[in-house]
N, C-alpha and C positions, 0 to 999 in steps of 0.2 A: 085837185091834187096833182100833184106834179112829180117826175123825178127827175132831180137832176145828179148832173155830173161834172167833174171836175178835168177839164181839158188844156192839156198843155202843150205843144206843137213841139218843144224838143224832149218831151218825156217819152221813153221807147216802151209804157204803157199805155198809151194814150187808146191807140185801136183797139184793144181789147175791154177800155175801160169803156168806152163809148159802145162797142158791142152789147157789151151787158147790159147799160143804162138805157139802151135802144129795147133789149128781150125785158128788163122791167116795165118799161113804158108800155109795150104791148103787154103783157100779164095781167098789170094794173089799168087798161085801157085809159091811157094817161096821156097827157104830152111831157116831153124830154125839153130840159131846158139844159144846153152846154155854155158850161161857165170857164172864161177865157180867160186869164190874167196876166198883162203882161208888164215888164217893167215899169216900160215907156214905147209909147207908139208917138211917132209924127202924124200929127194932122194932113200932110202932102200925103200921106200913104197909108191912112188910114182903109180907106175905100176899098183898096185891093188890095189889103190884108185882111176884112173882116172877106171881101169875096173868094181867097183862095182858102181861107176858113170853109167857108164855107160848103166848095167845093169839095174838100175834103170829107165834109161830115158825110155828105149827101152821097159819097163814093161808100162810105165805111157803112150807110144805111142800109144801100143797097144791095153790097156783100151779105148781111144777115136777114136779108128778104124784109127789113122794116124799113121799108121808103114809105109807106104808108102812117109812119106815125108823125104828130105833129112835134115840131121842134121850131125853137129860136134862139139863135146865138147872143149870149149875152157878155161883152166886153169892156173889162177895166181895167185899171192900172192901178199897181202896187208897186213901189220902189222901196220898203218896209216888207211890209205884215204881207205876207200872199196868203195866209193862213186864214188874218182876221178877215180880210175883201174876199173871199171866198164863204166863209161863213157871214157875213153880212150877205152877199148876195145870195145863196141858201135862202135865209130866212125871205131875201127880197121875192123872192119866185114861188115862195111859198109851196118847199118842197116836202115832201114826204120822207123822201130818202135819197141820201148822196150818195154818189158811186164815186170811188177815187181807185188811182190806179196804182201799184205800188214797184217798184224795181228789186232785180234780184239783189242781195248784198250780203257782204263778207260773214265770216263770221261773228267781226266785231260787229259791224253796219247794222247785223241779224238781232245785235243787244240794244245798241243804241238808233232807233228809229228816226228816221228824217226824220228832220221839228217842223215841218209841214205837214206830213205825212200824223206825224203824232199832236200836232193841233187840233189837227181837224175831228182823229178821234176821244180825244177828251173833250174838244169842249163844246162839239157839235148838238143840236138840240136834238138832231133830228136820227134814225138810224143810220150808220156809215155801212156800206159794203164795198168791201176793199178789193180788189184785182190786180193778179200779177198776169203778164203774157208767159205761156209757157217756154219750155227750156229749150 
């Protein structure tokens, strides 16, 4: 059993989302698998982007005292669908529940939900728990 979560480097949910998916992981004595999506990455620079990924998470761990849980960064590339390669890798990691992080938004924004955001919960297999960063 796994839980994963959905991690985006310019999403200003991202920290909060990955805190959760960390206090799941430990709850459910699980490991955390963080799903990374990015356009396009170059192969020259690959390396030291999945390594300052990295860093990061293991920064974000260790603020909610779960450095102790197991995690693996998992990274692909979506120039389409970031919705569906998110849900495809989901099911790849054989999760139990995905954590996505969601941003504050207008009043209109508040009716019409990002179509990533709203992908994932409709067509997800698995439970969605959703997280916004506070105000």
């Amino acid at each position: 059993m796994t839980v994963a979560v959905a991690h985006q480097a310019s999403s200003a949910s991202r920290t909060v989302a990955l805190q959760e998916a960390a206090r799941e992981a430990q709850l459910r004595g699980t490991e955390l698998a963080v799903l990374h999506v990015v356009e396009s990455l170059d192969l020259d620079v690959e390396e030291a982007y999945q390594h300052s990924l990295k860093d990061e998470i293991e920064g974000v761990l260790t603020e909610v005292d779960a450095s102790g849980v197991p995690w693996q960064l998992h990274l692909a590339t979506a120039a389409d669908d970031v919705a569906k390669t998110i849900l495809t890798m989901t099911e790849s990691v054989d999760a139990r529940i995905l954590v996505i992080g969601a941003r504050r938004r207008s009043p209109v924004g508040k009716f019409l939900m990002g179509s990533v955001t709203q992908t994932l919960i409709l067509e997800a297999d698995v439970p969605i728990l959703v997280v916004k960063a506070p105000a």
